[in-house]
C-alpha positions as CSV (number, residue, x, y, z in Angstrom):
1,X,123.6,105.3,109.8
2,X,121.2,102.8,110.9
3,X,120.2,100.2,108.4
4,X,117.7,96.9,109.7
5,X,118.0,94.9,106.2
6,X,120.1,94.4,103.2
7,X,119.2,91.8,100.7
8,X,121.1,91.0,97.7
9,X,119.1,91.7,94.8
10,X,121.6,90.3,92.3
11,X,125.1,90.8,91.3
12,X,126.5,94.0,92.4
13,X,122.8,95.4,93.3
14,X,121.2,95.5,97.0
15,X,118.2,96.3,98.7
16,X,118.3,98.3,102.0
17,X,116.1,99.0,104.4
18,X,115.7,101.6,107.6
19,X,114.7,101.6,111.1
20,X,110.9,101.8,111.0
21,X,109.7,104.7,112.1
22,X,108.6,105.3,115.9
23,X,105.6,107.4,115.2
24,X,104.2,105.5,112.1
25,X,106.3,102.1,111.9
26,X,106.9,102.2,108.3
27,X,110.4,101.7,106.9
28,X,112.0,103.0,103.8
29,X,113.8,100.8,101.5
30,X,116.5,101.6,98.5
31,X,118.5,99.7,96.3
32,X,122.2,100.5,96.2
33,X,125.1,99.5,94.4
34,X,127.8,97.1,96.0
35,X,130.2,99.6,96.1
36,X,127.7,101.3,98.4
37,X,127.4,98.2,100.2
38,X,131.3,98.4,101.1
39,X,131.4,102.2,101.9
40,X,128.8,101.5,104.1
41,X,130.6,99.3,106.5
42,X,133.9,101.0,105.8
43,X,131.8,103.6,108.4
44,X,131.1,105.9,105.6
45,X,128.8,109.2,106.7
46,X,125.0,109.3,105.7
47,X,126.2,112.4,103.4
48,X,128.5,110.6,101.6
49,X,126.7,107.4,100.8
50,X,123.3,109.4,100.7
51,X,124.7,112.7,99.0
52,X,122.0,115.7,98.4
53,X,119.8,116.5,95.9
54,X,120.4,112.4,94.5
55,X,118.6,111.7,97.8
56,X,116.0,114.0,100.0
57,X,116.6,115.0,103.0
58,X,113.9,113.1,104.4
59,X,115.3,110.1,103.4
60,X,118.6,110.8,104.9
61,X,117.4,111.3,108.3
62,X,115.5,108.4,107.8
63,X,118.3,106.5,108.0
64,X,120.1,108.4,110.9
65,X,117.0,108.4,113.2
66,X,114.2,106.1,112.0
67,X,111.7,109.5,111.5
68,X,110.2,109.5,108.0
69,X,109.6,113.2,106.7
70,X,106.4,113.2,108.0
71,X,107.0,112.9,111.7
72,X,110.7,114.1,112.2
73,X,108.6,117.2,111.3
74,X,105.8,117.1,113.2
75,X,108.2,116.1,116.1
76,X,110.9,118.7,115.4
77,X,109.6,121.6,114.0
78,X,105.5,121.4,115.2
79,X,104.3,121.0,111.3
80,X,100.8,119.5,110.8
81,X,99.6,118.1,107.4
């Protein structure tokens, strides 16, 4: 799980933010709990700290590979708006 920002947002809550993306260069950014925080660098997986249906799927991969939705499937699977 690749994260490029966390900011403290205040006590117990956090900002985090993703790779930006190499086709469009945007980045995603969520706010999680502390506890999230410390599971995170505890080398917990991208389905445990990003569990389905709380978080799309798009966001998940997001966070392992940079893509947003968008482009992971225009890359992977050939889809076109």
């Amino acid at each position: 799980m690749y994260v490029t920002k966390l900011e403290k947002i205040e006590e117990g809550r956090y900002n985090v933010t993703s790779l930006l993306c190499t086709e469009c260069q945007t980045a995603e950014t969520i706010e999680v709990s502390s506890k999230w925080v410390f599971d995170m660098h505890q080398g917990g997986s991208v389905s445990e700290l990003l569990p389905f249906p709380e978080y799309s799927l798009g966001l998940r991969e997001r966070f392992i590979t940079g893509l947003c939705e968008k482009d992971w499937q225009k890359i992977m699977l050939g889809v076109e708006d």
